[in-house]
N, C-alpha and C positions, 0 to 999 in steps of 0.2 A: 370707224370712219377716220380718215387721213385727211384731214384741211390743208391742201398746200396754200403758198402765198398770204400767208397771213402777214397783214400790215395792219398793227397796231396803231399808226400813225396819222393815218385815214378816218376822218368820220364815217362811223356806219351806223345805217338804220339796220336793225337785225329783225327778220320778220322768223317769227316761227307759227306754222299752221301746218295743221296734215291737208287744208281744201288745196292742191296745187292751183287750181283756180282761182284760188283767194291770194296765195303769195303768187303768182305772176300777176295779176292785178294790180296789187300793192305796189311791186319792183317796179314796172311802167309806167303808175302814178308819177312813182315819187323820183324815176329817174327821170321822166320826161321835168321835171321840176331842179335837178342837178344833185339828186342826194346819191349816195353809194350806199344801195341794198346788198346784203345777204340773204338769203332765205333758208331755211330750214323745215323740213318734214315732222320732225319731232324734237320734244323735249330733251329726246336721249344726242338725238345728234349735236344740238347745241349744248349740253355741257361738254361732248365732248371738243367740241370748238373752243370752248374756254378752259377746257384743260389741254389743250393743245398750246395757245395762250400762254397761260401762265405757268409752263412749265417753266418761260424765259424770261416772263417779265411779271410783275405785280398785278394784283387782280384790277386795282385800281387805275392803270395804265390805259386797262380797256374803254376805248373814248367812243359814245357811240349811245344810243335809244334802242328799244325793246317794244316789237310791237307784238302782241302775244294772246293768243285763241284761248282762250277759258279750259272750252270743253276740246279733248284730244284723245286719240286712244293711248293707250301704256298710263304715261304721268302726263296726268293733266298740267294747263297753266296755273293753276295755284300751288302744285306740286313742284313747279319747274320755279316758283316766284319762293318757295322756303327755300330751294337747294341752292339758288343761290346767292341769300341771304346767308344761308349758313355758308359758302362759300366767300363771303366777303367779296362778292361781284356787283358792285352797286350800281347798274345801266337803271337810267328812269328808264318806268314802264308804261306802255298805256294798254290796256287790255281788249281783246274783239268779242262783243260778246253778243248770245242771240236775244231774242226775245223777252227769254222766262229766265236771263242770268243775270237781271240786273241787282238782284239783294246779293249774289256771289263775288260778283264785281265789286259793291259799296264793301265787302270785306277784304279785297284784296288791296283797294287805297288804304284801309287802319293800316296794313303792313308797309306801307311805303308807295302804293302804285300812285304813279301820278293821275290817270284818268282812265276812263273805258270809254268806248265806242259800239252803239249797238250797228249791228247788220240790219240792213243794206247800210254803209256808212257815206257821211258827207264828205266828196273828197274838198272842200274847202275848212272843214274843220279838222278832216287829219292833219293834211298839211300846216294846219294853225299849231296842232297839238304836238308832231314831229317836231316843229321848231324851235318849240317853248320847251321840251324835252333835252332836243340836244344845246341849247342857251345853259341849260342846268348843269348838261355834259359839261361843258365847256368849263364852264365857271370850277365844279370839282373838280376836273382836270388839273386847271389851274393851282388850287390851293395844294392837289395833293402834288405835286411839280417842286411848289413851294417849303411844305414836309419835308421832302425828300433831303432839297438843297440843304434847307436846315439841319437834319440830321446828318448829313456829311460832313459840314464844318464841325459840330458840335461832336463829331467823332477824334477831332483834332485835339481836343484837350487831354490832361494831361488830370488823372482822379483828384489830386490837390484842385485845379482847374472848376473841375466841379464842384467839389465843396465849397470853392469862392462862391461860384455861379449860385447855387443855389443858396446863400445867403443872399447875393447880392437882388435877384427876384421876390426873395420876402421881405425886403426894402429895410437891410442889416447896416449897421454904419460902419467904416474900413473898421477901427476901436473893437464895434463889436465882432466883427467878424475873426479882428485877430484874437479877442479874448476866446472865442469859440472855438478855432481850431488853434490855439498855440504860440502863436507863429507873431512876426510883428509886423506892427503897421507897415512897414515899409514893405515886406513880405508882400503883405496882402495888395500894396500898390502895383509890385511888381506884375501880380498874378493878373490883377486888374486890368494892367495893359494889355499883359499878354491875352489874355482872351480879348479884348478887343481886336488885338490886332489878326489874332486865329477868327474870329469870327467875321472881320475886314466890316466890321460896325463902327460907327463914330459917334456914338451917343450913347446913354443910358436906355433911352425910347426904344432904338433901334435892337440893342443887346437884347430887350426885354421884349420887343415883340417878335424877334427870332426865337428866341429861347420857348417863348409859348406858345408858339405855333406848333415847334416840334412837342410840345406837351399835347395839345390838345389834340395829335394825332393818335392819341392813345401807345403809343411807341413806350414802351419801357424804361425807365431811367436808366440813364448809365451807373 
């Protein structure tokens, strides 16, 4: 399957179900309400929509909600809710489920899903749960925007650079830092600025909550 026109850029509600009656339902809901659906027949087709995706851009890029059928033929929705866990795709989910799925469902929130819906569903409380889904979007988006910028500047320094940095984050004093790596205090003042000024921070606060941000994305040290 060939995806043209992918815009990353666009919120999308991503509906996957094999009832074609259930995803044009959905799309008309929610477009009559101003969202931008996708829909999908199966599990198989939307990963390959996200691997189409992120052949160009980060998994994380993908800005957008998941609304997603339990039961499907080939890979079910619990199938399709690992692959892309272990793909590092993280759209909040809310799952459709029937009657007899609701103990399947309460398993697939331990995994991360944000809610289920049983059929027939209320369309005042999808669209409540759409919303509060991509507010989530959003907000990730952001931070990871944030990572990103940060690991760019921080791509700017120079390995000496870091060895400052990483003293200066476990709250080292100039003294001790030049006793640590060598070098003299004046040395380390130098370095001081200069990552300041490669980082374009003006404060200690600011160094420090750059610098951790790009940590806490799990990113690798330099």
């Amino acid at each position: 399957m060939t995806t043209p026109n992918i815009n990353i850029d666009q919120e999308t509600v991503f509906v996957v179900d094999d009832d074609e009656a259930v995803r044009d339902s959905l799309r008309w809901l929610l477009e009559a309400n101003g969202y931008h659906v996708r829909g999908f027949g199966s599990a198989d087709d939307f990963l390959q929509y996200c691997a189409d995706v992120t052949q160009s851009h980060r998994p994380s890029n993908l800005v957008g909600c998941l609304i997603l059928d339990v039961r499907m033929p080939g890979m079910s929705g619990l199938e399709l809710q690992d692959a892309l866990i272990e793909r590092n795709i993280n759209l909040p989910i809310i799952f459709v489920t029937g009657h007899g799925d609701v103990p399947m469902a309460v398993e697939t929130m331990k995994k991360g899903a944000m809610d289920f819906i049983e059929k027939p569903f209320d369309e005042a409380e999808l669209r409540l749960q759409v919303e509060k889904m991509l507010s989530k979007a959003r907000q990730e988006a952001s931070s990871h925007r944030e990572q990103q910028a940060a690991e760019e500047l921080l791509r700017k320094l120079t390995s000496r650079e870091h060895q400052v940095l990483e003293r200066i984050i476990a709250g080292r004093l100039n003294k001790q830092i030049a006793d640590d790596l060598g070098i003299s205090i004046k040395t380390v003042e130098a370095h001081r600025a200069n990552i300041m000024e490669k980082l374009n921070v003006n404060t200690v606060a600011d160094l420090l909550r750059l610098a951790l941000s790009k940590r806490s994305s799990g990113s690798p040290r330099p």
